[in-house]
C-alpha positions in Angstrom: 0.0 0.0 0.0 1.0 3.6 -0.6 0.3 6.1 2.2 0.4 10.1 2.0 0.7 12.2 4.6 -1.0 16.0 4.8 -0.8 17.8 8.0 -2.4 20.8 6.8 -4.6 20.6 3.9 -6.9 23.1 2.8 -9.7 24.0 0.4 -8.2 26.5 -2.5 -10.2 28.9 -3.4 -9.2 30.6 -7.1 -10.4 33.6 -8.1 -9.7 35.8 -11.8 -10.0 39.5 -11.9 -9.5 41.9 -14.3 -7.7 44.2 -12.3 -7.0 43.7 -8.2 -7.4 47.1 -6.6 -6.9 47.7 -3.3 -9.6 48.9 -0.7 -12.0 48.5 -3.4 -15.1 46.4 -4.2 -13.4 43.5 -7.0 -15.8 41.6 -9.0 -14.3 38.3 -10.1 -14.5 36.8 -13.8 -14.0 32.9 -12.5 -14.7 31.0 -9.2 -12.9 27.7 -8.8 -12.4 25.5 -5.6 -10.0 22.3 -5.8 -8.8 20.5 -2.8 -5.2 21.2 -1.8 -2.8 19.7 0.1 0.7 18.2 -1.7 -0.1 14.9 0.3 -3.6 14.5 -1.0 -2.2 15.7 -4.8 -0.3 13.2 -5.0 -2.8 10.8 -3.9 -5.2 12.0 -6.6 -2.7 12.1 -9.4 -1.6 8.3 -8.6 -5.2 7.2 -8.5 -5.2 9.2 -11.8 -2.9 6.7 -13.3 -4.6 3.9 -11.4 -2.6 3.4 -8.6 -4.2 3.3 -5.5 -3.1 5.0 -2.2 -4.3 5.7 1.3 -4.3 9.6 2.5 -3.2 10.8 6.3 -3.5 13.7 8.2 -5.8 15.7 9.8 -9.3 17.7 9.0 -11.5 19.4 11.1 -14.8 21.7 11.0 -17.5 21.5 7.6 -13.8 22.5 5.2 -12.6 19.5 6.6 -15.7 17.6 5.3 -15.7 18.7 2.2 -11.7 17.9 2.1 -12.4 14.5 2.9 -15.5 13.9 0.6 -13.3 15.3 -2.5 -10.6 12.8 -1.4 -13.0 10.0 -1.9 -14.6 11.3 -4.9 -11.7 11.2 -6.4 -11.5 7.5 -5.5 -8.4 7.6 -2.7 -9.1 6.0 0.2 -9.3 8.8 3.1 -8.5 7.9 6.5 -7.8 11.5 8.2 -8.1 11.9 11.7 -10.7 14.1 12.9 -10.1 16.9 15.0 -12.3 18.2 17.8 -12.0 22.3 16.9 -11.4 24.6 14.7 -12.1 24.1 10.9 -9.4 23.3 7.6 -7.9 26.0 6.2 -9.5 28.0 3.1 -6.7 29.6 1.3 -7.8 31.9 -1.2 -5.6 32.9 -4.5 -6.5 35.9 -6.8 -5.2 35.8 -10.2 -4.7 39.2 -11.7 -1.9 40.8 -13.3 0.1 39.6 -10.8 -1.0 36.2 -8.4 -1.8 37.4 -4.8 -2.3 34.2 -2.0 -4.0 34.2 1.5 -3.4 30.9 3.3 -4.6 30.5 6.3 -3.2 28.6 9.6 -5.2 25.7 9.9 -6.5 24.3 12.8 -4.4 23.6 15.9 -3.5 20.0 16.4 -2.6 18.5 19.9 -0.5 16.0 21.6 -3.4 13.1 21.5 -4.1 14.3 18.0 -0.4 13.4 17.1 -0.5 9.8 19.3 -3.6 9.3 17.0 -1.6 9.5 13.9 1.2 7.6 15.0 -1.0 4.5 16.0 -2.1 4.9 12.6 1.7 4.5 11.4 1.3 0.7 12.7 -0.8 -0.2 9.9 2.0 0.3 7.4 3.8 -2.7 6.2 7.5 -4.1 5.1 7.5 -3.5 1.6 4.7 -0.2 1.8 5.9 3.3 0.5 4.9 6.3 2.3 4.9 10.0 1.0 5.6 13.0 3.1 5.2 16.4 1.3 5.0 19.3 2.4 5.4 21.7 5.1 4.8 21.0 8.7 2.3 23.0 11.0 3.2 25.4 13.4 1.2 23.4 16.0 3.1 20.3 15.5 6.8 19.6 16.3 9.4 20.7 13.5 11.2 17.1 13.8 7.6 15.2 13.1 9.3 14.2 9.4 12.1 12.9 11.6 10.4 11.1 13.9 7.8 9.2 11.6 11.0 8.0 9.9 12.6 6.7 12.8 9.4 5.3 14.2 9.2 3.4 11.0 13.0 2.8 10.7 12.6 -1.2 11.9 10.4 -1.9 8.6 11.6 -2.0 5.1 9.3 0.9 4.0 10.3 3.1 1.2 9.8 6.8 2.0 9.9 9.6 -0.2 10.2 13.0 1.0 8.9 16.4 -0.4 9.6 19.3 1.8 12.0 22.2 1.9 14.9 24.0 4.1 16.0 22.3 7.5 12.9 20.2 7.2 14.3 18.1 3.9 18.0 18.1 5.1 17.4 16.7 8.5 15.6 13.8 7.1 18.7 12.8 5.2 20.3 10.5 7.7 17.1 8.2 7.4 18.1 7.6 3.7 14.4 8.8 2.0 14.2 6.3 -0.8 13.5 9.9 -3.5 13.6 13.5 -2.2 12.6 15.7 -4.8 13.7 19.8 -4.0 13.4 21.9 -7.4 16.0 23.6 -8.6 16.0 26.6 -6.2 15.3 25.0 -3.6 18.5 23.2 -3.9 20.1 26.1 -4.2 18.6 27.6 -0.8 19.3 23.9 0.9 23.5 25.1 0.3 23.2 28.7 0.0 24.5 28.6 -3.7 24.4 29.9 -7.0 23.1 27.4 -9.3 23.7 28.4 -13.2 23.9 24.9 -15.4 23.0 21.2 -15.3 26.3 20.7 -14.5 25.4 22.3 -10.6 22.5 20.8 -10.2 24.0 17.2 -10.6 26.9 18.7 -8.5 24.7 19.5 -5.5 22.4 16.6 -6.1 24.9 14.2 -5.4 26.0 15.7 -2.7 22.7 15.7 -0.9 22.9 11.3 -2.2 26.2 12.1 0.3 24.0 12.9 3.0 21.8 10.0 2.6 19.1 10.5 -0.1 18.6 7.4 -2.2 17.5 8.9 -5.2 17.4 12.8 -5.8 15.1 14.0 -8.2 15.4 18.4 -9.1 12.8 19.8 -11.1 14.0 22.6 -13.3 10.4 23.8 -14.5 10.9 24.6 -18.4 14.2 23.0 -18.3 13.1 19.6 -17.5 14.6 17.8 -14.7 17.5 16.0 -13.4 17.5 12.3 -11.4 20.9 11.4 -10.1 19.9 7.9 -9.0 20.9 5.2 -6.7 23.5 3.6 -9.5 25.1 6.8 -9.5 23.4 7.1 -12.9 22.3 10.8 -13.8 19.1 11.0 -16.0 17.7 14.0 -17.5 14.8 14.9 -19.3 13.0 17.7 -21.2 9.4 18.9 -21.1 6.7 19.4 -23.6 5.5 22.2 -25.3 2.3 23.8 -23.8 1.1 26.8 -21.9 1.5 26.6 -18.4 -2.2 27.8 -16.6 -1.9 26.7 -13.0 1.7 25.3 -12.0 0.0 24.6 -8.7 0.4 20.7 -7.8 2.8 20.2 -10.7 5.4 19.2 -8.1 3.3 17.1 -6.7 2.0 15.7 -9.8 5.9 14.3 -10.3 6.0 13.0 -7.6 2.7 10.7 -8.0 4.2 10.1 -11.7 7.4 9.0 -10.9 6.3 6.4 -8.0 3.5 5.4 -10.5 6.4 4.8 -13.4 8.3 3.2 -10.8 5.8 1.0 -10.0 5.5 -0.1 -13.4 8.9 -1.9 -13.9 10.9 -1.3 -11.3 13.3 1.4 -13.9 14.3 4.9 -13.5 13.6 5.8 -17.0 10.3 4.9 -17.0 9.7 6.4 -13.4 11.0 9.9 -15.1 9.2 9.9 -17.8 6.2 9.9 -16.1 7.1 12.0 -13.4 8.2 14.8 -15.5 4.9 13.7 -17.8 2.8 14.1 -14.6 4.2 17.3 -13.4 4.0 19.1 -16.9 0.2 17.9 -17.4 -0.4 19.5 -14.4 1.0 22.9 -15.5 -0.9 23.1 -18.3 -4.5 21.9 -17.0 -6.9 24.1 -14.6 -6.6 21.7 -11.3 -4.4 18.3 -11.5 -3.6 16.4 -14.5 -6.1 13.8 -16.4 -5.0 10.3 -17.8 -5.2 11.8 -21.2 -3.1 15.0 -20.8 -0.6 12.8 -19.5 -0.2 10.5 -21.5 0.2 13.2 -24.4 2.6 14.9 -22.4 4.7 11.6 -22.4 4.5 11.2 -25.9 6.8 14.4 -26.1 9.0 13.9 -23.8 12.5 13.3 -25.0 14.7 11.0 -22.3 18.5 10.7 -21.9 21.3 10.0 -19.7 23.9 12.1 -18.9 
């Protein structure tokens, strides 16, 4: 089984105006509302590609309800832990000229909240993959990334880890199976300059140094890189198309590369339709179909550095 984890997800709210003007009555052009949470993304975008998964975390209040009843719609299994107060976060984004975001805190989540979760750890098998992604909650500990993995450490489960900053690096000595920063991100994890492929394998390898199994950078436009765990370094282009809404595109890798992975057990195919996913994504209103996928694949031009 494949398990996500989402501390914090959210109902996003979209919005298009003309023109944003401040302290003034805005009428918008176009109202959508998707369910967000990098977790539950990639959830949805494996269960796209038929590969079913099981989604963690927390909800809370009526947003939480509809959170959990668009999980299942969308045909992941959705075993969230309920929390007493408070509601899920709303986070509204206004697309204008420029993009403007609100998120919003969430609801606080205690001590037996967390003991919940953890019991809910137990369930997960030798041989299981889990996904962590994304950012952690101010009402939880900062080392929760660290100590899921260690709490798991005893089971051969394959965990792959999306996340950013101190958060990403101080997972390292677990050895995530695929971390996956993009390209400035990697640059921010060493406080460097990165100007060429040549730095991102550079840096990539050095965070395999630190324990990462497989290091997958995004590059947006540019493709992306997978230095893997043979020491071979893949890369790979993207395909033409408009990007619309380049939210969940990371996540959307993510769900493709485990779901290529999955496939045949190769890193090719795994990048392929990783970088398939994540660019079907960018050019669609919400997450990625079947179809847009699999055209994006078509396109996408595969080689090994």
């Amino acid at each position: 089984m494949i398990y996500t984890v989402t501390f914090n997800p959210a109902l996003d709210y979209v919005i298009d105006v003309d023109e944003l003007q401040n302290g003034m009555v805005n009428r918008t052009k176009n109202e959508k509302v998707f369910c967000g949470g990098k977790g539950i993304n990639v959830s949805i975008v494996l269960k796209t590609l038929g590969v079913d998964s099981k989604a963690l975390g927390f909800v809370a209040g009526f947003t939480g309800k509809e959170i959990e009843d668009r999980v299942k719609k969308a045909g992941v299994i959705a075993d969230f832990i309920s929390l007493k107060d408070g509601i899920s976060r709303i986070n509204v984004k206004i697309r204008s000229h420029a993009e403007t975001e609100l998120n919003a805190q969430g609801p606080k989540i205690l001590k037996e909240d967390i003991d919940s979760f953890f019991h809910k750890l137990d369930a997960i098998m030798d041989g299981d993959l889990l996904i962590l992604a994304g950012s952690i909650p101010s009402s939880l500990p900062s080392n929760l990334y660290e100590k899921i993995m260690e709490y798991l450490q005893a089971k051969q489960v394959k965990i792959v880890v999306d996340a950013t900053k101190d958060l990403l690096k101080n997972v390292l000595k677990y050895h995530p199976f695929l971390i996956k920063p993009n390209h400035h991100e990697l640059a921010e994890l060493f406080d460097a300059t990165i100007q060429s492929k040549e730095d991102v394998i550079r840096y990539a390898k050095m965070l395999q140094k630190m324990g990462a199994v497989n290091v997958l950078v995004s590059m947006g436009a540019e493709g992306a890189i997978l230095v893997d765990e043979f020491e071979q370094v893949h890369s790979i282009g993207t395909p033409s198309g408009n990007a619309k809404y380049c939210v969940g595109a990371g996540d959307s890798m993510v769900a493709g590369f485990i779901a290529g992975y999955l496939m045949d057990g190769t890193y090719d195919t795994a990048l392929r339709f990783g970088a398939a996913a994540g660019s079907a994504t960018a050019f669609s209103e919400g997450l990625a179909t079947k179809e847009m996928i699999e055209e994006c694949i078509g396109q996408i031009l595969l080689g090994n550095i």
